[in-house]
KEDO-349976 format. One record per residue (C-alpha): residue number from 1; chain; y, z negated, x negated. Coordinates in pm, 1 decimal. Layout:
<NUM A <Y Z X>> ...
END
This chain:
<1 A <13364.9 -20799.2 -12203.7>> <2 A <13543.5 -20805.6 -11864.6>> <3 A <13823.3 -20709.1 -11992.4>> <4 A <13733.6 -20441.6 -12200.6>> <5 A <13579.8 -20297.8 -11924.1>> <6 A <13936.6 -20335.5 -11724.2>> <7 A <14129.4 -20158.3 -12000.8>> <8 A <13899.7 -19897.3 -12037.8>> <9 A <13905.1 -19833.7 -11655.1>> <10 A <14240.5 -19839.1 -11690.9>> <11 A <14286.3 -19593.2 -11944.2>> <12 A <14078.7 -19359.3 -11757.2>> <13 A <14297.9 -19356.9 -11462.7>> <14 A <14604.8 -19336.6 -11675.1>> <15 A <14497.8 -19051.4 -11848.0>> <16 A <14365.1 -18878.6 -11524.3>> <17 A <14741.7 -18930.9 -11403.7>> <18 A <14910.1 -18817.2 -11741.9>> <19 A <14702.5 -18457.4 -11687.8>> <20 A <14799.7 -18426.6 -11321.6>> <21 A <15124.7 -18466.4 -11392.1>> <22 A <15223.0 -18273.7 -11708.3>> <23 A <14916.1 -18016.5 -11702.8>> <24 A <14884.3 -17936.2 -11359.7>> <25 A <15023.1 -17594.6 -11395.7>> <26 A <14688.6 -17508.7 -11625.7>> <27 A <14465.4 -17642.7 -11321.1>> <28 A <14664.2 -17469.8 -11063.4>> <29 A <14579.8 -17144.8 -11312.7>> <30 A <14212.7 -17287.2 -11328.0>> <31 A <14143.8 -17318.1 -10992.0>> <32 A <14337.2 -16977.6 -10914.6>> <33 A <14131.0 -16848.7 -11123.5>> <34 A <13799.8 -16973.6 -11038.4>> <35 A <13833.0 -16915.1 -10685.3>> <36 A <13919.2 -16605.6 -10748.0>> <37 A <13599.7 -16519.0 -10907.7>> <38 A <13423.1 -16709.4 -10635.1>> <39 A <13597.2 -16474.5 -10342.0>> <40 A <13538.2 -16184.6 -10549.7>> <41 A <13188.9 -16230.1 -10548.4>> <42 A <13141.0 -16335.0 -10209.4>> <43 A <13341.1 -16033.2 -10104.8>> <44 A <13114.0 -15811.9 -10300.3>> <45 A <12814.8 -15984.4 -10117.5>> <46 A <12951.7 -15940.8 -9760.4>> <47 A <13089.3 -15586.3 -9828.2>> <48 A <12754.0 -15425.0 -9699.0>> <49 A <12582.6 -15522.7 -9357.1>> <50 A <12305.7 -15828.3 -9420.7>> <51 A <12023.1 -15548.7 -9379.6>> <52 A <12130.2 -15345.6 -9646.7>> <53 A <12165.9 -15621.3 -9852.0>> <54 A <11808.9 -15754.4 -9770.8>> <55 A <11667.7 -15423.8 -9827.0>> <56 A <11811.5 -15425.5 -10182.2>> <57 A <11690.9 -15764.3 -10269.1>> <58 A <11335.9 -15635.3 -10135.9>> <59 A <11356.3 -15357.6 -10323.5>> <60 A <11458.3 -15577.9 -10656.4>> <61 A <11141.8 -15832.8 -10555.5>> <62 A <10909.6 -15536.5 -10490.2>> <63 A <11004.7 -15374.0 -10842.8>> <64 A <10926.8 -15702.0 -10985.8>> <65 A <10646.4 -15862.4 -10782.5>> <66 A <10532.2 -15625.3 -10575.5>> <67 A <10494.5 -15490.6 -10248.1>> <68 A <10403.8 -15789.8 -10017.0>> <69 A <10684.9 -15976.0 -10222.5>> <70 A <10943.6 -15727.5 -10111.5>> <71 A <10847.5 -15694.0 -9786.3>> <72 A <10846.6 -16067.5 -9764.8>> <73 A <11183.9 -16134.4 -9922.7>> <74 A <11368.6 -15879.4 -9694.3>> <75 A <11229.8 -16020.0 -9373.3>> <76 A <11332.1 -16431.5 -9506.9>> <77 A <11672.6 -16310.1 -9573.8>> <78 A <11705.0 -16110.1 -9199.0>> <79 A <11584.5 -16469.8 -9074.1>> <80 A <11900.5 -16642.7 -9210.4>> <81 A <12107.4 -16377.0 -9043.0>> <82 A <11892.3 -16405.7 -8764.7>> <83 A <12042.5 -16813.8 -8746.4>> <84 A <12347.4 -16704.3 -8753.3>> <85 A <12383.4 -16835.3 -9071.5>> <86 A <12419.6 -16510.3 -9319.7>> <87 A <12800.2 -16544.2 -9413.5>> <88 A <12716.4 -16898.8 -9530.7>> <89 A <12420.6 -16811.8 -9682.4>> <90 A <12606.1 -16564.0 -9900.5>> <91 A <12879.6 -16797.7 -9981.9>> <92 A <12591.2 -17001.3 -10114.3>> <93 A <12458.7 -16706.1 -10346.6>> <94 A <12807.7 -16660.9 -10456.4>> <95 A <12851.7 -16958.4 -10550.2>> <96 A <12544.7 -16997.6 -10760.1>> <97 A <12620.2 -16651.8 -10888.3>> <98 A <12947.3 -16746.8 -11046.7>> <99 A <12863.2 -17074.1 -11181.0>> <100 A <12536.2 -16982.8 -11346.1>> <101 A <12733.8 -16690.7 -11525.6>> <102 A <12988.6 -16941.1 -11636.4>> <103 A <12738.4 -17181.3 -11708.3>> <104 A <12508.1 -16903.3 -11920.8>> <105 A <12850.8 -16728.0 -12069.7>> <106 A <12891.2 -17129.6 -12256.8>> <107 A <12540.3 -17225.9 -12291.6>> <108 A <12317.9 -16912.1 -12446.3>> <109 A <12577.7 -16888.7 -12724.2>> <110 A <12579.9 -17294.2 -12789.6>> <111 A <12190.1 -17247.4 -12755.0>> <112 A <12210.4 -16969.3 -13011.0>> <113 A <12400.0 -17186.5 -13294.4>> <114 A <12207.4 -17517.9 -13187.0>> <115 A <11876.9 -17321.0 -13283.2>> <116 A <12063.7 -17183.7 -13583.5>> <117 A <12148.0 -17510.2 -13699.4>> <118 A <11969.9 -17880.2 -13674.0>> <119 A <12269.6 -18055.1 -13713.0>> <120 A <12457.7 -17959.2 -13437.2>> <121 A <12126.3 -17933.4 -13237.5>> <122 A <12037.1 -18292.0 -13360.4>> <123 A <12418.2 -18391.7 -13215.7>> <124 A <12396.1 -18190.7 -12891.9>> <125 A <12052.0 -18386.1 -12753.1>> <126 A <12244.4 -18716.8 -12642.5>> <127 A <12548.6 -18498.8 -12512.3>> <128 A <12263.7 -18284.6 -12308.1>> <129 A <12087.9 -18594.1 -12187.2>> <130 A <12358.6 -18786.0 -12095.0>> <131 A <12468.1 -18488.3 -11904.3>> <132 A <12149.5 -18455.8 -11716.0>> <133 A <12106.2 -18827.0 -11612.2>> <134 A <12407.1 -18889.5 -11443.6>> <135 A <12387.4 -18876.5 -11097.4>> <136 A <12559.4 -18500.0 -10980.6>> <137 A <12863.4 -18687.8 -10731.2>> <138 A <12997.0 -18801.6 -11039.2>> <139 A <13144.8 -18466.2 -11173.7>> <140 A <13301.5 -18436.2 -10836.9>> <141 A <13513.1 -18698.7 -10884.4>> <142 A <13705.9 -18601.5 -11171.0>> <143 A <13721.2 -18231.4 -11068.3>> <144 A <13856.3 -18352.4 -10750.6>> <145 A <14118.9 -18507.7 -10896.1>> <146 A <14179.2 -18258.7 -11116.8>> <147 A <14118.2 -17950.0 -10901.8>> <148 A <14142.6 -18045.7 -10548.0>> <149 A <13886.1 -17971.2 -10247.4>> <150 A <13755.7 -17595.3 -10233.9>> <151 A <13496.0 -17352.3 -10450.7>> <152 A <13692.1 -17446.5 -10745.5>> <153 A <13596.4 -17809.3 -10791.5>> <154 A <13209.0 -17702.0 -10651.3>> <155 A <13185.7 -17405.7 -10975.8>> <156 A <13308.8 -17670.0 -11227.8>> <157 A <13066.3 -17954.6 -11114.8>> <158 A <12778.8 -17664.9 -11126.4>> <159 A <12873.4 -17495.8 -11411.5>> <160 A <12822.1 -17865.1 -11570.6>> <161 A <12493.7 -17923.1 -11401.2>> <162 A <12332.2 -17594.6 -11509.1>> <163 A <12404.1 -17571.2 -11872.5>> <164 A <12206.8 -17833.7 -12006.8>> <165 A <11882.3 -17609.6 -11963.3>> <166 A <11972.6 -17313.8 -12104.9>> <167 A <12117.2 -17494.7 -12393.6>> <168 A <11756.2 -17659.6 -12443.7>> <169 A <11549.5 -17357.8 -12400.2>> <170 A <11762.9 -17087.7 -12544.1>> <171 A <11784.8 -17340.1 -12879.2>> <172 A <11442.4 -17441.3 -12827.9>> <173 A <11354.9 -17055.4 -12856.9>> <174 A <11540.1 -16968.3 -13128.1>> <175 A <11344.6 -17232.1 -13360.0>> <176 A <11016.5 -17120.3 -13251.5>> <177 A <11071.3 -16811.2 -13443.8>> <178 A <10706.1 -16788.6 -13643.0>> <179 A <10793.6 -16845.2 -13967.4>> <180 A <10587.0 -16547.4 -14118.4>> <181 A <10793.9 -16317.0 -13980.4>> <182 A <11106.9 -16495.4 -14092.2>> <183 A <11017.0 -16451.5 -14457.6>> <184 A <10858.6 -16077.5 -14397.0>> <185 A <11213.5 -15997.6 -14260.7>> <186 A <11370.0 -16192.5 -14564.6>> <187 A <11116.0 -15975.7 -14813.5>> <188 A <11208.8 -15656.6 -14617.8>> <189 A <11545.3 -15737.9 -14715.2>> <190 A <11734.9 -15729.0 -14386.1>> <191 A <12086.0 -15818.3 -14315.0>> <192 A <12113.5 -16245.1 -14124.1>> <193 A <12273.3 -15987.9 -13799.2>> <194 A <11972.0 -15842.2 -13809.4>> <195 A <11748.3 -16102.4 -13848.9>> <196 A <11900.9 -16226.5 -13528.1>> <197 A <11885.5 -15925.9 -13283.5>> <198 A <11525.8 -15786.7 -13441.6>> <199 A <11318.9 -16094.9 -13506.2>> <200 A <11429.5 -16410.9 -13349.3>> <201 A <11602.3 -16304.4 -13032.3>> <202 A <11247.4 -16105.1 -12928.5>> <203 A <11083.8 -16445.4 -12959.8>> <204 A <11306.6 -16606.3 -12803.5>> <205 A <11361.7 -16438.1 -12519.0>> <206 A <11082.9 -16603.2 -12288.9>> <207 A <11251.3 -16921.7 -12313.2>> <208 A <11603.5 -16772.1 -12272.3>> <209 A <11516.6 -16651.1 -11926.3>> <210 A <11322.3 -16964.5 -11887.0>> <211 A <11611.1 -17111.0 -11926.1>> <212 A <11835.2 -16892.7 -11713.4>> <213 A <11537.5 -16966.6 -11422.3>> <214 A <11669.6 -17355.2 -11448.7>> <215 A <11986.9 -17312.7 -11466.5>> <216 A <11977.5 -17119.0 -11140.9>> <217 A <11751.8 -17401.7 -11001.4>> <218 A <12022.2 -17661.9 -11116.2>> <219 A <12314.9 -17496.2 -10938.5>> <220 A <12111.2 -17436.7 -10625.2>> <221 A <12062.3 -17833.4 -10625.1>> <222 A <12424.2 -17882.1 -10665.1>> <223 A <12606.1 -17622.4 -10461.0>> <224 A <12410.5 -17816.7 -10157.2>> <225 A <12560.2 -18179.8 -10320.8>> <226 A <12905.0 -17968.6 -10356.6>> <227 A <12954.9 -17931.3 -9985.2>> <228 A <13109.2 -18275.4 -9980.1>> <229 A <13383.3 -18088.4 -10128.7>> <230 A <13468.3 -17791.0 -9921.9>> <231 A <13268.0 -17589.1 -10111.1>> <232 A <13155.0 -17358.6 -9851.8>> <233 A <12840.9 -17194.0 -9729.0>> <234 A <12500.5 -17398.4 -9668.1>> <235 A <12605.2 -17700.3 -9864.2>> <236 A <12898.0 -17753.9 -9609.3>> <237 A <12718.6 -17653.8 -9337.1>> <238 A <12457.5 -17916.3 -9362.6>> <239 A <12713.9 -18180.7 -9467.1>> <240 A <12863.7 -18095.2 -9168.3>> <241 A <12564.1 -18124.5 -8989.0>> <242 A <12471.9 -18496.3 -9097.1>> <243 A <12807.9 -18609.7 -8955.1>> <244 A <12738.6 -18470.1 -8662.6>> <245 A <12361.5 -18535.5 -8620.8>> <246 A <12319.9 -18177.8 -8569.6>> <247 A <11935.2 -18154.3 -8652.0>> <248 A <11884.4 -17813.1 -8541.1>> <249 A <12203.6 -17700.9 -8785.5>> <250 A <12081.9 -17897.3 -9081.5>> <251 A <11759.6 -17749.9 -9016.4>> <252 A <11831.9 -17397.4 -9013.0>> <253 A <12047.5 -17435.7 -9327.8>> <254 A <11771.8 -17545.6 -9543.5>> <255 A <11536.1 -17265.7 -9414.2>> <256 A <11840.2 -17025.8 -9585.2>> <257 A <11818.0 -17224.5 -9895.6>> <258 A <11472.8 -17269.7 -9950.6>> <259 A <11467.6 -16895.4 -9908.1>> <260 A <11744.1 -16785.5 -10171.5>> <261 A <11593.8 -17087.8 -10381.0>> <262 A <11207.9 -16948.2 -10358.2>> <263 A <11364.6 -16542.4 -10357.3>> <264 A <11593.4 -16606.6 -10698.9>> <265 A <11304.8 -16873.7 -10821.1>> <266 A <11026.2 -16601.7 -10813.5>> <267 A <11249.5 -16275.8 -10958.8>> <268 A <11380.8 -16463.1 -11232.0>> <269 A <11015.2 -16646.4 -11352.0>> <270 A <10897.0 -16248.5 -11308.7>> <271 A <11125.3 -16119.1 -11507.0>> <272 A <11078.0 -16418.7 -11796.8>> <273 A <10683.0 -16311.6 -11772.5>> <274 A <10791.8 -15967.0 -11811.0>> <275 A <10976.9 -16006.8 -12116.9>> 
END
C-alpha cells in the first residue's frame, strides 16, 4: 500500500512538471487572461467615487427591499471607505464578481443537462461532493503551481468552490418541473426548445437564483482563504493582518466583508423571492 501511495504521489508531481514545462504558454494565456478580466472589473468598480457607487447599490437594495434597506446599504458601504479600506473592498467585489460569472457561465448549463438527464446527474453527485468536502487550500496548491501568485490563481480556486451549488440547484430545479404540465405541453404539441424556455425554466427559476445566492456565498468564503495567494483586497488585507497581529486591521476588514457578504446575500435572496 505504501508504495502505491509513493508512485501515485509521484506521478502527480511528474505530471504537474510535464504541464509546466511543455504547456506553460496556455497558462501564461490563462492567467493573462483571467487577470485581465479581474482588472477590468475592478477598474469598472473604482471608475466612479465610493459615494456614487454606494448610492447605486442603495438604489439597487431600495428597488428590491426597500427603503430602510437602501438607506442602510449605502451608509455600510461609506463605512468601509470610511476605514480606509474601499479600494480593497472593491477588489474583493471584483473578485467575487468574476469568479461567480465564470463559475455560473460552467455550472447553469451543466445544471441544465444534469436535470435533463439522470445519468449524467446520477454521475455528477460524487464529482460535486467530493468537490465540496475538500478543504478550500487545496485548490490553491495546484493553481499555484500552475498559475503562480496573483488574482489568477484566487478566480480559479473560486470559480471551483462556487459551482457545485448552482450545479445542484439549477439541476435540482429543472426536475421539479410538475409533471402535469409536462404532458399538457407534450398534448399541446410544443417543440422540446420550447418546452425548455416556457415550462421548465419558469419553475425552475427559484432554485436557479437560489443557486446563484450560494455560489456568491461560496466565493465570498474563498476570496478571504485566497489572500494567502496575493489575491488582493480584504482577503490579503487580513492575511496580512494575522502576520502582523494587527487586530484593529483584521477587524476593520471583516466589517467590509460582512457588509458586501450581508448587501449581495439580501439582493440576490430578494430577487430569487421575486421570481
Amino acid at each position: 500500500m505504501e508504495n502505491f501511495v509513493t508512485a501515485f504521489d509521484t506521478t502527480i508531481d511528474n505530471a504537474l512538471f510535464w504541464l509546466t514545462d511543455h504547456a506553460a504558454f496556455i497558462f501564461d494565456g490563462a492567467r493573462a487572461l483571467l487577470k485581465g478580466l479581474f482588472d477590468a472589473v475592478q477598474w469598472l468598480l473604482l471608475l466612479p467615487p465610493f459615494y456614487v457607487t454606494a448610492a447605486l447599490v442603495g438604489l439597487l437594495a431600495w428597488r428590491v427591499l426597500g427603503l430602510g434597506a437602501g438607506v442602510a446599504t449605502a451608509l455600510a458601504l461609506a463605512v468601509c471607505a470610511a476605514m480606509g479600506l474601499w479600494t480593497e473592498t472593491m477588489a474583493t467585489l471584483a473578485l467575487v464578481i468574476a469568479a461567480t460569472v465564470i463559475a455560473l457561465a460552467i455550472s447553469l448549463p451543466l445544471g441544465v443537462l444534469a436535470g435533463l438527464m439522470p445519468r449524467l446527474d446520477r454521475a455528477l453527485v460524487p464529482v460535486l461532493d467530493l468537490v465540496q468536502t475538500m478543504p478550500p487550500y487545496i485548490y490553491l496548491l495546484p493553481s499555484i503551481a500552475l498559475l503562480g501568485f496573483g488574482p489568477a490563481t484566487a478566480l480559479v480556486a473560486t470559480v471551483i468552490v462556487a459551482m457545485p451549488p448552482a450545479i445542484r440547484l439549477t439541476s435540482l430545479g429543472i426536475r421539479q418541473t410538475p409533471h402535469e404540465f409536462i404532458e399538457l405541453g407534450q398534448a399541446t404539441g410544443v417543440t422540446p426548445a420550447q418546452m425548455f424556455w416556457k415550462i421548465r425554466l419558469p419553475f425552475a427559476l427559484p432554485s436557479i437564483m437560489a443557486g446563484v445566492n450560494q455560489s456568491l456565498m461560496m466565493a465570498f468564503g474563498m476570496v478571504v482563504i485566497a489572500g494567502i495567494v496575493g489575491s488582493g483586497g480584504l482577503g490579503e488585507t487580513i492575511y496580512g493582518a494575522i502576520r502582523t497581529l494587527d487586530i484593529a486591521t483584521s477587524i476593520n476588514a471583516s466589517i467590509a466583508i460582512v457588509v458586501l457578504t450581508m448587501v449581495l446575500d439580501r439582493i440576490t435572496q430578494s430577487l430569487a423571492r421575486t421570481k
